[in-house]
N, C-alpha and C positions, 0 to 999 in steps of 0.2 A: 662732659659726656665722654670724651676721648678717652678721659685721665678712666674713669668708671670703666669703660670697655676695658681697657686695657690690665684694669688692676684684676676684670675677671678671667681672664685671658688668663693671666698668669696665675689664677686658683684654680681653673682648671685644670693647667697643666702639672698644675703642684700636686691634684688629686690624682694623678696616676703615677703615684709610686706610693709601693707599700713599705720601704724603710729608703734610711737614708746612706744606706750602702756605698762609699768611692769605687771607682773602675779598681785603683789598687786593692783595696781590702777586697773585693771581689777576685781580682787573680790571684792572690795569696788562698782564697778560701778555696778554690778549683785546683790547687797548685797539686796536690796530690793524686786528686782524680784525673786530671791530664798528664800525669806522669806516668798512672797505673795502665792506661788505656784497655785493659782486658777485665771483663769481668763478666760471670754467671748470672743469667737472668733462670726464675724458678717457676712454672706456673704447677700450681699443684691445688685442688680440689675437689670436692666430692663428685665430679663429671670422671677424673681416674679410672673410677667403676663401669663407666660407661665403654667410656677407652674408644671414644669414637671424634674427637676433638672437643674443647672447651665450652664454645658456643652450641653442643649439641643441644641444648634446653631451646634454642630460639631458632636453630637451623631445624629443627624436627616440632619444632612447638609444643614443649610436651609439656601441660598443665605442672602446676603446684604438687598436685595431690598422688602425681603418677611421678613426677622428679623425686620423691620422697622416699623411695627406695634406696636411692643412693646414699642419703644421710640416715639411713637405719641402717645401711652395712656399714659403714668408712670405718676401718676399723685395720689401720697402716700397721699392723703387728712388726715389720720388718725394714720398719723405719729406723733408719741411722744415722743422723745429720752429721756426725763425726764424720762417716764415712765420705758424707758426701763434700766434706768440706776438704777433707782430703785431698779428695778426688779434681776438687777445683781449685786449688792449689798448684798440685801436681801437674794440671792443663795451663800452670803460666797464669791462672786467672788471680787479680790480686782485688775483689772484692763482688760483692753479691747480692743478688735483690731477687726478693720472695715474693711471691702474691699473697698477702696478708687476710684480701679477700679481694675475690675474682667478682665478674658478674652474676653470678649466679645467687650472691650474697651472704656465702657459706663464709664464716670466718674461720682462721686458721688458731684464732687468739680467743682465749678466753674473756667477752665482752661482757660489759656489764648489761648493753643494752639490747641484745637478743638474745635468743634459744638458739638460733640458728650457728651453732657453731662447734669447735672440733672436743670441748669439752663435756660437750654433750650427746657425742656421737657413743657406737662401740668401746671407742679408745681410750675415748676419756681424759685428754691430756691437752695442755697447752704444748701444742705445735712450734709455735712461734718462739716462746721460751725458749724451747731447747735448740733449736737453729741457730737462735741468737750466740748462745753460750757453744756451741760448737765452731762456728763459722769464727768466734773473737780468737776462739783459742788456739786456731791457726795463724791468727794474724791478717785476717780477713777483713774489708771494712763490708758492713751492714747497710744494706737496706730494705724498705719496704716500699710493694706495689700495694697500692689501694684505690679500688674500681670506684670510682664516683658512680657510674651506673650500680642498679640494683634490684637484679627481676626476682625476688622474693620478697623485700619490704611492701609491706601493703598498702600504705603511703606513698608510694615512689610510682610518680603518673608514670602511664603506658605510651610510648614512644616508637620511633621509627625501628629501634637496634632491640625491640623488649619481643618476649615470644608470642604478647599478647597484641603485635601490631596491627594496627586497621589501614584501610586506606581512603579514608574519605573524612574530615573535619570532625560532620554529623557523628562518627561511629568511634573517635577519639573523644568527642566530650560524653555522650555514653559511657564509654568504658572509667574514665574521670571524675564522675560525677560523683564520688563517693573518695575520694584520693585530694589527700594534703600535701603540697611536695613542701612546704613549710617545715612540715613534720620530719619529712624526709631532710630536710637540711640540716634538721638539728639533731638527727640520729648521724647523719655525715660526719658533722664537725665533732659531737660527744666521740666516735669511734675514730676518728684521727687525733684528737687528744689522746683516746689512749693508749694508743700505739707508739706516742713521741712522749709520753712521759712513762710507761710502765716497762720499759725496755733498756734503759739506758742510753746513751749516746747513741743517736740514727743518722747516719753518716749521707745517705739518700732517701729520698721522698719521690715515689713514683706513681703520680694520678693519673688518671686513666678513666672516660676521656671528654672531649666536648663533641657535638657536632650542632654547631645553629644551623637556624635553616628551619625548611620546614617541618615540622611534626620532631624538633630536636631538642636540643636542649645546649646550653653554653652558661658564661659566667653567670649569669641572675640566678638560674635554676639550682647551680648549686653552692649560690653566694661564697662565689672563689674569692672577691677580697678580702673579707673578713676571715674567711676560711686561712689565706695566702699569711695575712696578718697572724695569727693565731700560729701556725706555724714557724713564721720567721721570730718570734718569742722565743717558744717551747726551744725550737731546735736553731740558733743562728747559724751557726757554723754547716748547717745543711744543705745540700745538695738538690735542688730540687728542678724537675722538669718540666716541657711546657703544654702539658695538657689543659690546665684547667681556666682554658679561652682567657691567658692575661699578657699573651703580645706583647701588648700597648702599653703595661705597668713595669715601673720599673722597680725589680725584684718580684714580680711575680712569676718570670721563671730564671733558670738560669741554661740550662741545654736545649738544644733541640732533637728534635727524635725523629729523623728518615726510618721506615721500618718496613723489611722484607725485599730493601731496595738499595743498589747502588747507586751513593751520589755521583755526578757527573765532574762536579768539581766541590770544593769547598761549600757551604752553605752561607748566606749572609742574610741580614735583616737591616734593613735600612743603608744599604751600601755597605755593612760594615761584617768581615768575618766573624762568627758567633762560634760557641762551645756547642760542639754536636756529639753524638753516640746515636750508632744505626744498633737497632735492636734486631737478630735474626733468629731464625732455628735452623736446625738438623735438618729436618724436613717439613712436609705443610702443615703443620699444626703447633702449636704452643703448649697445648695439656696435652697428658699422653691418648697417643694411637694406635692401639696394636696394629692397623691392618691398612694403614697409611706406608707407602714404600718410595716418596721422593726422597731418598736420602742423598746429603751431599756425602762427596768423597774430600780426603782428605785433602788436596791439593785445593779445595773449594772454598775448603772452610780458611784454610792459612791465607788464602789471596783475599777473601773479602776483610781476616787483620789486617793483612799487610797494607793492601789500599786503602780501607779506612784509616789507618794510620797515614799515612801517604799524604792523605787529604787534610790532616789536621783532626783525626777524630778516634771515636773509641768504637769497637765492639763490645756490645751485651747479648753473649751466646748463648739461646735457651736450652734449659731439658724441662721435661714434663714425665717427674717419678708415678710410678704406678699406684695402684689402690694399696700394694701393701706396703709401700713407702722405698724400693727401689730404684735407681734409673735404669732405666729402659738401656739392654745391652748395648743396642745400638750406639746411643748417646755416651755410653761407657767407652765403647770402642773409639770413638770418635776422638773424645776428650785425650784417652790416654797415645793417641797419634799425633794430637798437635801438641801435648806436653814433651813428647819425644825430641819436636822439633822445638818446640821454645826452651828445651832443656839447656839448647847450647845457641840455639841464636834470637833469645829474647831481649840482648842490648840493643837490638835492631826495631824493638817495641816498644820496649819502656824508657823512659826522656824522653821519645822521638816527637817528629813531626813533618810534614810538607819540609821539602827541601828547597832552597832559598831557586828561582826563577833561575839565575844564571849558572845552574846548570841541567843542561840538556839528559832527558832520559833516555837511555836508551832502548833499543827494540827490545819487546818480549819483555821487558823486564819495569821494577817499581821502586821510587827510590825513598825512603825514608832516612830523615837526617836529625840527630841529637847537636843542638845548640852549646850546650853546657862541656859536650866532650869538642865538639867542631868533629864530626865522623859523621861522616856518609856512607849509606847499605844502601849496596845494588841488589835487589833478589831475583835471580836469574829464575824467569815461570819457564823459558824455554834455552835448557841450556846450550850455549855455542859449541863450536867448535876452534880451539886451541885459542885464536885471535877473536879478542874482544875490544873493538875501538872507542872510545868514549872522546867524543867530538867535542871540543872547545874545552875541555878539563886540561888544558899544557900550561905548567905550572902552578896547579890546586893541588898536588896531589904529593905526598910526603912520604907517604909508601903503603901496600896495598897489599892485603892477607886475603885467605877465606877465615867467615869470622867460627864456624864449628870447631876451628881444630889450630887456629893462630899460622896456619903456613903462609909463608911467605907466595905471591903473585908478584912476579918479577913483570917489570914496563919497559918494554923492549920494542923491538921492531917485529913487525908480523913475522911470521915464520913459516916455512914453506919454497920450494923451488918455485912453484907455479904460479905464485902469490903476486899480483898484479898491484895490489891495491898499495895505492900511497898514501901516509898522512897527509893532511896538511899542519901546516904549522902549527895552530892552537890546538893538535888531538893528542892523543897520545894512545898505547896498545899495550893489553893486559896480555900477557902469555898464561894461558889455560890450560889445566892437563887435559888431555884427552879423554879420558873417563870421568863422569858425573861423580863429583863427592856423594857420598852414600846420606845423604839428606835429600827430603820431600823438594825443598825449594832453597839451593844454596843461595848462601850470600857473601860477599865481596862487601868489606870492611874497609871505609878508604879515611887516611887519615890527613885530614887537610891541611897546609899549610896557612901558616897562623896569618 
């Protein structure tokens, strides 16, 4: 009986993994996207026209038949993905991910298995093609968001996050009674098939999302293993995230996704630090908003890279282009202001990572450290005045620039008549010019002793 328990024991746990992935061939497979740390998230769909945020079909509840306006105009005449990929290039960003199809159900790809999509709008055109072939031809790595929710299939039960939400059991199986999410699974996986074979190499996979629970939906509903499986085939070398409720499987995701939120520190899963990307926007909303005005400023946007980096992780910074296929100026502005600054201090992004415990951060400031060069950036969010001391770094330190412009930062003794302050032993003091280098958020380049 023991030997019997025990051998099932161990199939069980054999069933939660959907391939048979090493920890190594897993960091080799990431090795890229943790070096890129920066990249373009896209939300774009026929809600554009509404221009009043993405969820407006479920936040306004606005039927089927009255949403339908939107996909009788979509008609992005002034769409340019060249440009936009330019554009995120230009912003330091080294790879991208699109909403293929949002919730709302609208696809952006020419599907075999609905009407609902952008080749049958005004426009007429696969979307997603030409993003693809724009974004590679910068040198961009690709990927695709696709909403596992779906408030247009007519199959796909009515749920807590759907615009047709109830609140009572009784007025959920009503509205069901007539609804196969069977159907709807197999319309799921046909449309994520084609997305990872009719595109070429998909470098990320971005699903989107579970929530169990009451009146919700998670892995059963939208048979994420088989789903997960079908995937790790099509595309091995893919990138994929941990929406689609498989924790507990191993290779059912690979990152995790904090979003809208700063972590506090590192993220872990089982004791152990995991591969994360915080996904943020511009301002409150994800698809565009004309009349939405939390915008960040630019020293906003660089501190949430730079600490996410900091922490071990990546930013995925959204725009949401309009109806006629532009980004929103706002988001233009934005972009071309932290490209300004990653122009000259993106060695400080790209390798980096969380700098090793033993050394102390100092005030005001965030430090992010490249293993492979042994260099550590201090990025000053509040610059000093002349004396910078960095406590217990006596003898780490081999010599020390600003990194915009390679000048030298001479390690001296504080400076000043009036200057009270003493080292101690293990510190040592950065002599500072007096006036701010003319960047957003300088940084001090320290090159460590080997």
């Amino acid at each position: 009986m023991l030997i019997v328990v025990g051998l099932c024991a161990q199939f069980a746990i054999a069933q939660k993994r959907i391939w048979n992935e090493t920890e190594t061939e897993k960091e080799k497979r990431l090795e890229w996207w943790l070096n890129d740390r920066f990249g373009m998230f896209i939300h774009w769909g026929t809600y554009a026209l509404a221009g009043r945020h993405e969820w407006v079909k479920k936040r306004e509840r606005i039927p089927d038949d009255a949403y339908r306006k939107y996909f009788d105009n979509f008609n992005p005449d002034l769409y340019d993905p060249v440009e936009w990929a330019k554009m995120a290039k230009a912003a330091g960003m080294k790879y991208a991910v699109i909403t293929s199809k949002h919730h709302e159900g609208f696809t952006l790809f020419d599907s075999k298995f609905t009407d609902y999509k952008a080749t049958n709008t005004p426009y007429g055109k696969d979307l997603l093609k030409m993003w693809v072939d724009a974004f590679r031809a910068e040198g961009l790595k690709i990927g695709f968001y696709y909403s596992l929710i779906d408030w247009h299939h007519p199959e796909y039960t009515i749920d807590r996050v759907h615009p047709q939400s109830a609140n009572t059991q009784e007025e959920y199986d009503a509205l069901n009674k007539d609804r196969d999410m069977s159907i709807y699974r197999e319309y799921l996986e046909n449309q994520v098939r084609e997305i990872l074979t009719n595109y070429g190499k998909v470098d990320i996979l971005w699903l989107d999302y579970s929530f169990p629970g009451k009146f919700g939906k998670g892995r059963d509903d939208w048979g994420s293993v088989e789903l997960m499986k079908m995937v790790r085939e099509l595309q091995p070398e893919i990138i994929v995230n941990d929406r689609a409720d498989l924790k507990d499987y191993q290779g059912g995701w690979d990152f995790t996704t904090p979003e809208q939120f700063k972590v506090p520190e590192w993220p872990t899963y089982e004791g152990k630090k995991i591969p994360w990307e915080t996904c943020q926007t511009f301002s409150g909303s994800w698809g565009y908003y004309r009349d939405e005005h939390t915008w960040k400023d630019t020293k906003q946007l660089l501190v949430l890279l730079i600490e996410s980096v900091s922490k071990g992780g990546n930013l995925l910074l959204n725009v949401g282009p309009t109806g006629r296929g532009k980004i929103d100026y706002r988001a233009e502005y934005a972009l071309s202001s932290m490209g300004a600054w990653m122009k000259y201090n993106s060695p400080s992004i790209y390798g980096c990572s969380q700098a090793p415990e033993s050394f102390e951060v100092p005030d005001h400031s965030l430090l992010t450290y490249n293993p492979k060069t042994n260099r550590l950036y201090i990025h000053l969010l509040d610059y000093p005045l002349q004396n910078f001391t960095l406590k217990g770094y006596k003898g780490k330190v081999k010599y020390a620039q600003f990194l915009h412009d390679a000048s030298e930062i001479r390690i001296t003794a504080p400076h000043g008549h009036w200057v009270k302050q003493e080292l101690s032993e293990n510190d040592i003091n950065l002599r500072l010019p007096v006036s701010k280098p003319p960047v957003e958020i300088p940084v001090i380049e320290l090159v460590l002793e080997d």
